[in-house]
C-alpha positions as CSV (number, residue, x, y, z in Angstrom):
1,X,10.3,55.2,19.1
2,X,11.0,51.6,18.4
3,X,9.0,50.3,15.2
4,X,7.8,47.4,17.3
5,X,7.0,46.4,20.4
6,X,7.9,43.0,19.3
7,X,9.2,41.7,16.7
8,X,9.9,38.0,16.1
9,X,12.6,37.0,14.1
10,X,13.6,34.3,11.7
11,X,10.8,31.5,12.2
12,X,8.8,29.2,10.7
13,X,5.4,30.2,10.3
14,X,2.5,28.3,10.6
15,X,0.1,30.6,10.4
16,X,-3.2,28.9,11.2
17,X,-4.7,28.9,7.5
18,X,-3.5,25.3,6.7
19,X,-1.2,27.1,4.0
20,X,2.6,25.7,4.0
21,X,4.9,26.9,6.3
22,X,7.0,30.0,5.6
23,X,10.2,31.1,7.0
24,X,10.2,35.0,7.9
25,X,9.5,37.2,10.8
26,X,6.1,38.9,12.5
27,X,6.2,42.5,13.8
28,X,4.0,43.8,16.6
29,X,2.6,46.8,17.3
30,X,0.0,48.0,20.3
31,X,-1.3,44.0,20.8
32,X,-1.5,44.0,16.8
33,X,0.2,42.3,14.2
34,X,1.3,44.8,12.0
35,X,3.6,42.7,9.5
36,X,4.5,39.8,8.6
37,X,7.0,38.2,6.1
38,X,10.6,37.5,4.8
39,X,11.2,41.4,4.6
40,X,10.3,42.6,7.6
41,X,13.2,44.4,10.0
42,X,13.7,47.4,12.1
43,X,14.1,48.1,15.7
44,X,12.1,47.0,17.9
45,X,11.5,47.0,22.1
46,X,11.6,43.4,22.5
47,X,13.0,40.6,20.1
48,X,12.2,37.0,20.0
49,X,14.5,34.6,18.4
50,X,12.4,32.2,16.4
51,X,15.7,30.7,14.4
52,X,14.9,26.8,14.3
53,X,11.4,26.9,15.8
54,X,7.9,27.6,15.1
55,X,5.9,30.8,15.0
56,X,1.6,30.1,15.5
57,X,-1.4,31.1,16.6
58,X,-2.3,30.9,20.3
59,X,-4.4,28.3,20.5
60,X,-8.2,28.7,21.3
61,X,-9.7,25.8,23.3
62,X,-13.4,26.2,23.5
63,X,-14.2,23.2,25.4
64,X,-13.1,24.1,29.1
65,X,-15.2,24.5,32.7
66,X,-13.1,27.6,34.4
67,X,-16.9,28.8,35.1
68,X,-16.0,29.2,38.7
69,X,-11.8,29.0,38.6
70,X,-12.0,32.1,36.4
71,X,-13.3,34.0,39.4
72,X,-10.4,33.6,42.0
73,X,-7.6,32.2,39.7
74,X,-5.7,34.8,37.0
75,X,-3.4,32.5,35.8
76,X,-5.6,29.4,34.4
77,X,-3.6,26.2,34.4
78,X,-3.4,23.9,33.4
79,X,-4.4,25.1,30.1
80,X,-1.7,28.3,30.0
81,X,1.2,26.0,30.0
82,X,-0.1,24.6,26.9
83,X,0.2,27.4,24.5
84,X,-3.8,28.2,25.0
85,X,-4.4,31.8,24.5
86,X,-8.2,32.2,24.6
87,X,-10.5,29.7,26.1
88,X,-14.1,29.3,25.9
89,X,-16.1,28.4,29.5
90,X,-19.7,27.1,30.4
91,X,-19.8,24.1,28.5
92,X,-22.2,21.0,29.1
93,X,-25.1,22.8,30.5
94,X,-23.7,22.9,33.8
95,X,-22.2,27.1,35.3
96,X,-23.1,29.3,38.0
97,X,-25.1,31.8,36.7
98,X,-28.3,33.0,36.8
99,X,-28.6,31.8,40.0
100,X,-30.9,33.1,42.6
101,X,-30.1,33.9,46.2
102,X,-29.5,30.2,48.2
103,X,-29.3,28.2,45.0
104,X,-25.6,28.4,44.5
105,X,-25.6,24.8,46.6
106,X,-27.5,23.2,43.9
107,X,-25.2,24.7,41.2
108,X,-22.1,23.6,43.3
109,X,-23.4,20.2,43.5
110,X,-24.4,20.0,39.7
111,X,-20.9,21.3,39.0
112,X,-18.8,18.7,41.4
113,X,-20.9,15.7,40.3
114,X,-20.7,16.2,36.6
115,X,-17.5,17.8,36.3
116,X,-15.7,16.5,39.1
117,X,-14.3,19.8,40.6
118,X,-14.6,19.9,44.5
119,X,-17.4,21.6,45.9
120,X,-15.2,23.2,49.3
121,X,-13.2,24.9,46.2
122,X,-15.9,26.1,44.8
123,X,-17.8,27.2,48.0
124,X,-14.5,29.5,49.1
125,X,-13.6,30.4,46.0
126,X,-16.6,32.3,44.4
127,X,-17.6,35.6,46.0
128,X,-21.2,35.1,44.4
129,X,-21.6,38.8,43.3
130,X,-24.2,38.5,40.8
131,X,-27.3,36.6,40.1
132,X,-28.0,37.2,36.4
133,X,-26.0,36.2,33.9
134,X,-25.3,39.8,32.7
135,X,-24.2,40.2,36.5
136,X,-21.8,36.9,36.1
137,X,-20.1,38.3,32.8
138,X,-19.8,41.8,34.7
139,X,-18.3,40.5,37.9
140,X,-15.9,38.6,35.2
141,X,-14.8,41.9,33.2
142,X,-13.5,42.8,36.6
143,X,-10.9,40.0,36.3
144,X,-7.7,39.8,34.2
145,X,-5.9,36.8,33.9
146,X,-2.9,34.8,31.5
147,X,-5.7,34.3,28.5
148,X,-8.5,36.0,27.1
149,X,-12.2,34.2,28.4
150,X,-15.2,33.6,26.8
151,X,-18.6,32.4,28.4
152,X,-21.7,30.2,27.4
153,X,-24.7,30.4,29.1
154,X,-26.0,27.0,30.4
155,X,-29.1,24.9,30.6
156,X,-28.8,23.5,34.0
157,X,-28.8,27.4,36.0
158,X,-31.0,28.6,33.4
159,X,-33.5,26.0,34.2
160,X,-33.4,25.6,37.5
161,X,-33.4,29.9,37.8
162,X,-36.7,29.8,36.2
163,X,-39.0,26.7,36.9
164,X,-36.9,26.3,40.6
165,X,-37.2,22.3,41.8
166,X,-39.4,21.4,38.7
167,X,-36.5,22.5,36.6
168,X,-33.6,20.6,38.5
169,X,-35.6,17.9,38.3
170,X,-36.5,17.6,34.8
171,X,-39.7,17.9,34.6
172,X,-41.4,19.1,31.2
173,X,-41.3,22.7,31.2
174,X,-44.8,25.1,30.8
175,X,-45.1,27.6,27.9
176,X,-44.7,30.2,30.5
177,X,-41.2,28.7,31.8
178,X,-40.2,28.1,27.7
179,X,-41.1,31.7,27.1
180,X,-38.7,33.2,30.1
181,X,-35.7,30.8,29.2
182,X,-35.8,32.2,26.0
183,X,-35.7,35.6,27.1
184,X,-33.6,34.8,29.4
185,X,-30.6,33.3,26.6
186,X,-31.0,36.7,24.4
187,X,-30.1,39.0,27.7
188,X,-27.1,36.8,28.2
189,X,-26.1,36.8,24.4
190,X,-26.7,40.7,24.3
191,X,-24.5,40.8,27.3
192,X,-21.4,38.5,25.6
193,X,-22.4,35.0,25.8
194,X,-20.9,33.4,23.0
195,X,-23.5,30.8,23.1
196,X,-25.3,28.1,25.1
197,X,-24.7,24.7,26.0
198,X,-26.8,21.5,27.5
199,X,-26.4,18.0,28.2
200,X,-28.8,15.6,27.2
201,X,-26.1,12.6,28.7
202,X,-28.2,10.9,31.4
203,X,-24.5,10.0,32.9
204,X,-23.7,13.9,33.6
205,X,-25.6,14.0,36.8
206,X,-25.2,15.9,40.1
207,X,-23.7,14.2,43.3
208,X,-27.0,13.3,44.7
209,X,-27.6,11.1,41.2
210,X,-30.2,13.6,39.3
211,X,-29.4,14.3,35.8
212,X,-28.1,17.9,34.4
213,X,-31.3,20.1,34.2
214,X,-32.4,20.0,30.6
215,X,-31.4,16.6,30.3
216,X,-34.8,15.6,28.9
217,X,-36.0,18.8,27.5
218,X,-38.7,18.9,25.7
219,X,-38.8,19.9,21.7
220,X,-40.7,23.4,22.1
221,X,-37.9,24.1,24.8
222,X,-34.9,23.4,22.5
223,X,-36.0,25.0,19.7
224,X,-37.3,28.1,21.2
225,X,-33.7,28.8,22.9
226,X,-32.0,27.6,19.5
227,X,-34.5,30.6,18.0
228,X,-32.8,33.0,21.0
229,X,-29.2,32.0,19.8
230,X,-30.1,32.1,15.8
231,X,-31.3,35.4,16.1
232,X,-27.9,36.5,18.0
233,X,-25.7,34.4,15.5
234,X,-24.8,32.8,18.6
235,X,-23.7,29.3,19.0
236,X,-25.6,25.8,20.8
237,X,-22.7,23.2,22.2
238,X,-24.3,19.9,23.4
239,X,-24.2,16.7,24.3
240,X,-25.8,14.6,23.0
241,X,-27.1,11.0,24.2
242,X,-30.6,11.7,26.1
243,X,-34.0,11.2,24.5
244,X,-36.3,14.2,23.5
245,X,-39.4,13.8,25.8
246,X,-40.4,12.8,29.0
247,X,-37.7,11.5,31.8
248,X,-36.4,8.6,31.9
249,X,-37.5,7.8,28.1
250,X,-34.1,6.5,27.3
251,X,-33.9,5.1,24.0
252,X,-31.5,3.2,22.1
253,X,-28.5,4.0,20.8
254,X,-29.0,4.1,17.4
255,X,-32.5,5.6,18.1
256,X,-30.8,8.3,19.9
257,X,-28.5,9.1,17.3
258,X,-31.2,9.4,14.6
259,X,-33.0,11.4,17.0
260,X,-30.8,13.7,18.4
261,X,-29.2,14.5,14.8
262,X,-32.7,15.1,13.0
263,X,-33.6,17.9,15.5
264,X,-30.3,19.3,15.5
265,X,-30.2,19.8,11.9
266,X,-33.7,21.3,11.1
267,X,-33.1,23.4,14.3
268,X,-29.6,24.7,12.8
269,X,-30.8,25.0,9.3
270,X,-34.4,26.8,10.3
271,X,-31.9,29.6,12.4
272,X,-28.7,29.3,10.4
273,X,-27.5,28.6,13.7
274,X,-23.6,26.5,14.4
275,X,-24.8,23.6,16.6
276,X,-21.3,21.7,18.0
277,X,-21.9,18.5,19.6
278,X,-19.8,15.9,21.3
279,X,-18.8,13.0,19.2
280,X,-16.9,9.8,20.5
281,X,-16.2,5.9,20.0
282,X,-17.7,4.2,22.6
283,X,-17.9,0.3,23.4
284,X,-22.1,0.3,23.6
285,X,-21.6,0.8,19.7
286,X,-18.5,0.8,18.1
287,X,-19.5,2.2,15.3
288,X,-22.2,4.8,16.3
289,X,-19.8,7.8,15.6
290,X,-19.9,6.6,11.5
291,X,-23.7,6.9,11.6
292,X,-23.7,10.2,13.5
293,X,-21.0,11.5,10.8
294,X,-23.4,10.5,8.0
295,X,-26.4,12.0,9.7
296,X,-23.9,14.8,10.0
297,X,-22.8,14.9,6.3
298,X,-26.6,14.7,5.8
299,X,-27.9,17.7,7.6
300,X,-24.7,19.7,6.4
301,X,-25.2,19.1,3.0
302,X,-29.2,20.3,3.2
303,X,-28.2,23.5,4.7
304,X,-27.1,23.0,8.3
305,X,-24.2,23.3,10.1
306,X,-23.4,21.2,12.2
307,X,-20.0,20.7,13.8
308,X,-18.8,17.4,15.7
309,X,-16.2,18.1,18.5
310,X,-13.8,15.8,19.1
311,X,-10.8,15.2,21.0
312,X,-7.2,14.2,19.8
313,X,-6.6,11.3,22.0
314,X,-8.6,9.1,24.0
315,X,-10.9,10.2,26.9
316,X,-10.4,8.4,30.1
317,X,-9.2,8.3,33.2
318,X,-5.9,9.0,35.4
319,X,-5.3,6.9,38.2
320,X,-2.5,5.7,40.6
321,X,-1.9,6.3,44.3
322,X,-2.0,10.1,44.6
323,X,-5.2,10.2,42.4
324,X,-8.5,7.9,42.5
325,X,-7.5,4.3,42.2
326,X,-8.5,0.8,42.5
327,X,-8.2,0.2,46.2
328,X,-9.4,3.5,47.6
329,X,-12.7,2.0,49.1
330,X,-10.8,-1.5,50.8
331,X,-11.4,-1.1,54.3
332,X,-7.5,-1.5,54.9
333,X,-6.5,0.8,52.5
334,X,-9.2,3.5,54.6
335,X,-7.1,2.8,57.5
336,X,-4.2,4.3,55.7
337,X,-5.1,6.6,53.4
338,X,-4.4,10.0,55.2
339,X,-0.8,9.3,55.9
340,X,1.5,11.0,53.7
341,X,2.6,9.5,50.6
342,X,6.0,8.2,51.8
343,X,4.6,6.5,54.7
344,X,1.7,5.5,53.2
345,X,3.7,3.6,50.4
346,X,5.7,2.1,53.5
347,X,2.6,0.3,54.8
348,X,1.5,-1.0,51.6
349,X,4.5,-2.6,50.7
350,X,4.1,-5.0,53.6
351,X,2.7,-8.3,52.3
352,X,0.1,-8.4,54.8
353,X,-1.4,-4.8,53.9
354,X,-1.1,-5.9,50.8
355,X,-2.6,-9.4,51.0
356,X,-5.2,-8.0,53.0
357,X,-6.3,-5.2,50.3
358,X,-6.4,-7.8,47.2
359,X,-8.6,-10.1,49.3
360,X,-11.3,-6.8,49.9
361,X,-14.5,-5.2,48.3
362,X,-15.0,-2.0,48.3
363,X,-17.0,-0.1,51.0
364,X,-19.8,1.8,49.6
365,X,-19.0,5.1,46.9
366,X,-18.9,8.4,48.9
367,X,-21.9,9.5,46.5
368,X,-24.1,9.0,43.3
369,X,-21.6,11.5,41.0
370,X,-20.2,10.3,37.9
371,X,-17.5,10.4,39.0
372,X,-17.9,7.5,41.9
373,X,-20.2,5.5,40.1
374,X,-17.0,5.7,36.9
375,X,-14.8,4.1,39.9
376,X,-17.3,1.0,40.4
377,X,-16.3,0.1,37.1
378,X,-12.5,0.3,37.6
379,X,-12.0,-3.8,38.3
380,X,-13.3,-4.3,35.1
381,X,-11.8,-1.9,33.3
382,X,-8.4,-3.4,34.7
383,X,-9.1,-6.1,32.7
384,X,-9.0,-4.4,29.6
385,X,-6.4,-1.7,28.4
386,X,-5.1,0.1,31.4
387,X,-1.4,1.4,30.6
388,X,1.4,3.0,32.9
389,X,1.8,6.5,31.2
390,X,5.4,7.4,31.4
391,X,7.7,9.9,30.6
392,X,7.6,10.7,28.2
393,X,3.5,9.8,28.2
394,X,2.4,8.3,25.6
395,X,-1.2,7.7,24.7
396,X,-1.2,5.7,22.4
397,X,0.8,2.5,23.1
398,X,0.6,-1.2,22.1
399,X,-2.0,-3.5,24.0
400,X,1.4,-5.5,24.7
401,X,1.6,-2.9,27.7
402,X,-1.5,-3.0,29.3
403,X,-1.6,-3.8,33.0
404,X,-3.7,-7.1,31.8
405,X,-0.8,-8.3,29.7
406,X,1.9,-7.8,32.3
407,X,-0.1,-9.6,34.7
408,X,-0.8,-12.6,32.3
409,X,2.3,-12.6,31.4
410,X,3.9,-12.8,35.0
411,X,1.4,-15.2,35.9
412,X,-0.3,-13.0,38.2
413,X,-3.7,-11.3,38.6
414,X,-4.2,-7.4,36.9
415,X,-5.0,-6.2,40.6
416,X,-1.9,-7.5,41.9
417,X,-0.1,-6.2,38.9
418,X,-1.7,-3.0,39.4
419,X,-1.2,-3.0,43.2
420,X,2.9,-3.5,42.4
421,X,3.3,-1.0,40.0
422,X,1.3,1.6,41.9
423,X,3.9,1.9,44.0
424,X,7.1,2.8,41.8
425,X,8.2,5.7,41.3
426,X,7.9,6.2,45.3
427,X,3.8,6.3,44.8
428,X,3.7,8.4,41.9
429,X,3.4,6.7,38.9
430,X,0.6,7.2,36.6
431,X,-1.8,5.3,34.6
432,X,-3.8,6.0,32.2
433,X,-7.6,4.3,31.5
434,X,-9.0,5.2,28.2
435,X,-12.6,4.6,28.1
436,X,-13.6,6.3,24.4
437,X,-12.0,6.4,21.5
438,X,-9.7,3.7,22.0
439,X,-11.6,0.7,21.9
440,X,-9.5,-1.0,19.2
441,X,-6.4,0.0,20.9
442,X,-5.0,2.6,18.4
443,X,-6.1,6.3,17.2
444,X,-7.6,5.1,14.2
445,X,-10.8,6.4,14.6
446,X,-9.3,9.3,16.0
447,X,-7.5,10.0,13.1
448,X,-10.9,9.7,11.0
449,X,-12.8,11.8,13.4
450,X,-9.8,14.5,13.1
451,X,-9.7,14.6,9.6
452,X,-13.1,15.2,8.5
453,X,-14.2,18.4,7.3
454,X,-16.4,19.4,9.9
455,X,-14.9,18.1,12.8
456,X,-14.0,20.7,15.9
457,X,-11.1,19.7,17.8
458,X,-11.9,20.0,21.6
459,X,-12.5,18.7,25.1
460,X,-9.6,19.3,27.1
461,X,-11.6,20.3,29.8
462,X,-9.5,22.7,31.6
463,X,-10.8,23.3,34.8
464,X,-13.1,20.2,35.5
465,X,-12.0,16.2,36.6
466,X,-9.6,17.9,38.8
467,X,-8.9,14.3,40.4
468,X,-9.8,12.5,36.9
469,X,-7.5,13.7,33.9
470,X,-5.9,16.5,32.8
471,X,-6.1,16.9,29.0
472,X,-6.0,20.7,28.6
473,X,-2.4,19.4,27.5
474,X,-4.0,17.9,24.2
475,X,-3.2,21.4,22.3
476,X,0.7,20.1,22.7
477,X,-0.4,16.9,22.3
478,X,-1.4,17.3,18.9
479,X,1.7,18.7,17.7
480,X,4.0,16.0,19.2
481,X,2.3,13.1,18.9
482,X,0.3,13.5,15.5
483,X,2.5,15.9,13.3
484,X,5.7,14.3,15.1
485,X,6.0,11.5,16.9
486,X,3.0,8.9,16.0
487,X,4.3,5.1,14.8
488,X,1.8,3.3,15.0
489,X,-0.6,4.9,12.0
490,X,-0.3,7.9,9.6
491,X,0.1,11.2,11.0
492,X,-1.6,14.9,10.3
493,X,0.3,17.6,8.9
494,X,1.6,20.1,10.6
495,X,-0.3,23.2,9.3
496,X,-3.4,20.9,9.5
497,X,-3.4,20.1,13.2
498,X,-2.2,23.8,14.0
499,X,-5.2,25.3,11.8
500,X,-7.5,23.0,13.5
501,X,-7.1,24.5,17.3
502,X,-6.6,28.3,15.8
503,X,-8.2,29.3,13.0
504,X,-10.9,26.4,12.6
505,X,-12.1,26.8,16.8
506,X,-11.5,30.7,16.5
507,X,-14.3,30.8,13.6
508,X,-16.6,28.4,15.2
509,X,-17.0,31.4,17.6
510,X,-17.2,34.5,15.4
511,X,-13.1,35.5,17.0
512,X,-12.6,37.0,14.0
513,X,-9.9,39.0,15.1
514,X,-7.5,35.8,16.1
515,X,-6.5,32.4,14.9
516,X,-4.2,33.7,11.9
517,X,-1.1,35.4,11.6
518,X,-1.5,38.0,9.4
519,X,-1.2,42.0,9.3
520,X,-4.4,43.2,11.4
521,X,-5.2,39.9,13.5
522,X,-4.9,40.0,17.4
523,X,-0.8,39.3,18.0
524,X,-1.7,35.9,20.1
525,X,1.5,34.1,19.3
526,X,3.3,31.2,20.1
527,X,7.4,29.8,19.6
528,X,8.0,26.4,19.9
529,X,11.1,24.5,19.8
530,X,9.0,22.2,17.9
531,X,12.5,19.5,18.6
532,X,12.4,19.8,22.7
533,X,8.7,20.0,22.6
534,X,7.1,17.4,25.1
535,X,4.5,16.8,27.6
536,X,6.0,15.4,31.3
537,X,3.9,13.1,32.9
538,X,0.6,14.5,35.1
539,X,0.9,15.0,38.8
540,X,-1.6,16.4,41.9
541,X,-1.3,19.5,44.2
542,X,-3.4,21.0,46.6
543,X,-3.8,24.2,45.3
544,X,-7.1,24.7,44.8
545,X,-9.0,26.6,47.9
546,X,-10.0,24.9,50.8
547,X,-6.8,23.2,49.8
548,X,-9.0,21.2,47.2
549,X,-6.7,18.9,44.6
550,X,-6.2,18.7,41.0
551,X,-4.0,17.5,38.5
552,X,-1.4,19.2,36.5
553,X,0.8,18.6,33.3
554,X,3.4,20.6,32.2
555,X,5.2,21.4,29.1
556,X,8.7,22.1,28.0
557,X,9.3,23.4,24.5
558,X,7.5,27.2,24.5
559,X,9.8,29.9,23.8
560,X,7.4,32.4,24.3
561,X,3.2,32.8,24.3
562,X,2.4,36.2,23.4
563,X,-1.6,37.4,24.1
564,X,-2.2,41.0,23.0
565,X,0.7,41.8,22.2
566,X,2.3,40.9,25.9
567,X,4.4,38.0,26.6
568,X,3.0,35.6,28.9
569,X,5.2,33.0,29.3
570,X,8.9,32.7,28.1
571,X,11.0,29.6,28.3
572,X,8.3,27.9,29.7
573,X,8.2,30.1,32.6
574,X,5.2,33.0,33.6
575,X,6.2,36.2,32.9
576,X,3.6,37.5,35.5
577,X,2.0,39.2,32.9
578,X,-1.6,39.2,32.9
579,X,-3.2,40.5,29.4
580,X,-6.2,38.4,29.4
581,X,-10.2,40.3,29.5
582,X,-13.4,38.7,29.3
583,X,-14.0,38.5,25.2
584,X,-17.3,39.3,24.7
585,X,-19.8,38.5,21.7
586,X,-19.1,40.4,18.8
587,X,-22.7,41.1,17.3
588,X,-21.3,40.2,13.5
589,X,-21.8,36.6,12.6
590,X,-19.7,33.9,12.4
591,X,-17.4,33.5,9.5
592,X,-18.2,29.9,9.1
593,X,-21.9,31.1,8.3
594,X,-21.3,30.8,4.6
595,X,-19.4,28.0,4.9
């Protein structure tokens, strides 16, 4: 018998501590790594060249919504082109279970508004087989896909399971309903949840306009399912943003801040309990994410622990002719929109389709969703920093090539600017509309949100604003743009931005068996030709059922990703090989406990 089953040979090693690189070569044995070093050799089954590239650890992405994709879908783009080898699902208080026979309408509703993923999808995709969530992670263990899965538990089912209409709607929960909830998050902890997650956003709402359920919870309510997940060594992911008390009590933002961070922290300190929360630039306050770092800092140092997830580039919005765009409501463009994209480019290229559309309003949105209501806002947004992407994309460029400028400088208006370059690239180019974390125009605050020490690199979202963005491809992105490629501002290291997607989000978790290569660890691998490594500019298919669309982004550049031990993709191709199980919770706690 061969020593290995693989062994990969003469790479660089990165291997997720944040320790320099090392050349040498990583044997695997039964899904394990079972050496690693510049001595190891024998014979094994199958042998990786890793001369001239980079050997990690698959990355773990615990900010995604696959909560209903993971149920009809094994391979999990667009986050398994991207080197992602575990992901965590149920995020932002919205999922599908514990649901309760004819509520699966209100979950599909909640789930399309907030996270923009069609409902018809979602209707013929999931089969439904369960009602609690024990029943959800059991219908789940059934399924085997590219990447391992992990699950939260979330405040909008949960709610709405146990008080029915008075919990979809908000309103203040008895001690009775508290009581059940609570119960409710230990069974789905005992069964696997790796935590729980709510929104307290008043902007995640579903597409008849009502706020995620739990929005306004109460304090009891909070802190008796933070109790549930303390207990478990369990995990709370928010969102923060709402006020705690009655509904519609929305106060301001620096109010909010103060307020949301001073529960937080006694609640995480009182159960020893990681509490991960969404943190962001935004242009209501500019400077709101300093305070909340502070408040942070604050807690952290008093016993807390509290960690801030942000992303690695800016979060926005995708838009050009195949996608949502400017002129989708102008009763011309209506006329028009079903033909297919070659025609349809065709008809607005003559000047009086096209003089006809700039002259228009929009008809009314199709419905209250975030999503629709974010599209109102587009014409003003134009005037701002609205960029075409390219290829390669690049998010990050100068405000010298924002629609707005072209236009000035051309002497035209942004809309007409827009309106011409929406149709190059035969209808397909692609713009990008960052609303946070770009309101300077650079990654400055990026780069300070990325760099402190409690920060939790996150939201790609895989799975959700299948017609809004597609940033699962932000674990490439922050190798190539911010340990390679960035100009305009200093760069991360290397072994720091690979550490903070493996090792850092695998210990948020309690994955203590991933994250690192080293001798005993889970052999979740990538090879990179760190070099050739891009991202190609994002594009839509109908592939979801009911022919629903979304938007992909590949990548070029992986070798190999390897999850238990079995190569999943080689050359940037699937292997067909599907390792991947539901990871359930582990009962120890998590290593960042002590830290």
């Amino acid at each position: 018998m061969a020593e290995f089953d693989i062994l990969i040979r003469n790479g660089k090693i990165v291997d997720g501590t944040g320790r320099a690189a090392f050349y040498g070569s990583v044997g695997v044995r039964d899904g394990m790594i079972v050496d690693v070093g510049s001595d190891v050799s024998g014979t094994a089954d199958q042998t990786i060249d890793a001369d001239g590239q980079l050997v990690t650890p698959g990355f773990v992405d615990i900010h995604t919504h696959y909560d209903g994709q993971v149920t009809w879908d094994d391979t999990l783009e667009p986050s398994f082109s991207h080197g992602t080898t575990t992901i965590v699902a149920g995020n932002c208080g919205v999922g599908f279970a514990p649901v309760r026979p004819g509520g699966q309408r209100e979950l599909i509703e909640l789930m399309e508004g907030v996270e923009d993923i069609p409902g018809p999808a979602l209707w013929e995709g999931i089969q439904w087989d369960w009602e609690s969530f024990p029943e959800y992670l059991d219908a789940l263990d059934r399924q085997r896909w590219t990447m391992d899965v992990a699950m939260l538990a979330a405040h909008g089912p949960l709610r709405a399971y146990v008080m029915g209409d008075r919990g979809a709607k908000n309103e203040p929960a008895t001690a009775e309903d508290i009581s059940k909830m609570a119960r409710l998050v230990s069974e789905a902890v005992e069964a696997g949840a790796v935590g729980f997650s709510t929104s307290r956003f008043y902007g995640h709402r579903a597409i008849d306009g009502t706020p995620v359920p739990g929005t306004t919870a109460g304090e009891a309510e909070l802190l008796a399912i933070g109790g549930a997940l303390g207990r478990a060594a369990a995990v709370l992911q928010l969102i923060p943003g709402g006020a705690v008390g009655s509904p519609g009590q929305v106060p301001s933002t620096e109010k909010s801040i103060t307020f949301e961070l001073e529960w937080m922290g006694r609640l995480s300190k009182a159960e020893n309990l990681p509490i991960t929360y969404l943190i962001s630039e935004h242009a209501a306050d500019p400077e709101a994410w300093r305070e909340a770092l502070r408040l942070t800092d604050l807690a952290n140092g008093q016993g807390a622990r509290l960690f801030p997830q942000t992303g690695s580039r800016p979060v926005g919005m995708l838009t050009g002719l195949q996608l949502r765009h400017l002129f989708q409501r102008r009763p011309t463009y209506l006329k028009i929109a079903d033909l297919p994209l070659e025609a349809r480019v065709a008809e607005l290229r003559r000047p009086e389709v096209k003089q006809a559309i700039l002259a228009e309003a929009d008809s009314p949105p199709a419905s209250a969703s975030a999503m629709d209501r974010l599209y109102q806002t587009f014409g003003r947004m134009l005037d701002g920093l609205i960029f075409p992407l390219g290829e390669p994309v690049d998010y990050e460029p100068s405000p010298e090539s924002a629609v707005s400028a072209q236009a000035k400088r051309l002497g035209v208006s942004a809309e007409e600017r827009f309106y011409d370059l929406m149709l190059e690239q035969g209808g397909r180019a692609v713009f990008f509309a960052p609303i946070l974390n770009y309101i300077h125009g650079s990654f400055d605050t990026l780069y300070d949100l990325l760099r402190h020490p409690s920060s939790i690199v996150s939201l790609g979202d895989g799975g959700a604003h299948c017609g809004l963005i597609c940033d699962s491809s932000a674990a490439t992105h922050l190798l190539t743009h911010w340990a390679r490629d960035r100009t305009r501002g200093p760069r991360l290291g290397l072994e720091y931005v690979v550490r903070k997607q493996t090792a850092e989000t695998a210990a948020l978790y309690g994955f203590t068996d991933r994250g690192v290569i080293a001798p005993g660890k889970r052999a979740d691998l990538n090879v990179i030709d760190f070099d050739r490594l891009a991202i190609g500019a994002p594009y839509a298919v109908r592939d979801l059922p009911a022919g629903g669309q979304r938007i992909l982004q590949d990548a070029r550049g992986y070798s190999a990703t390897v999850v238990r031990g079995i190569v999943t993709r080689r050359d940037d191709k699937d292997t067909g090989q599907r390792p991947g199980r539901l990871l359930r919770k582990s009962r120890s706690p998590s290593p960042m406990a002590a830290e």
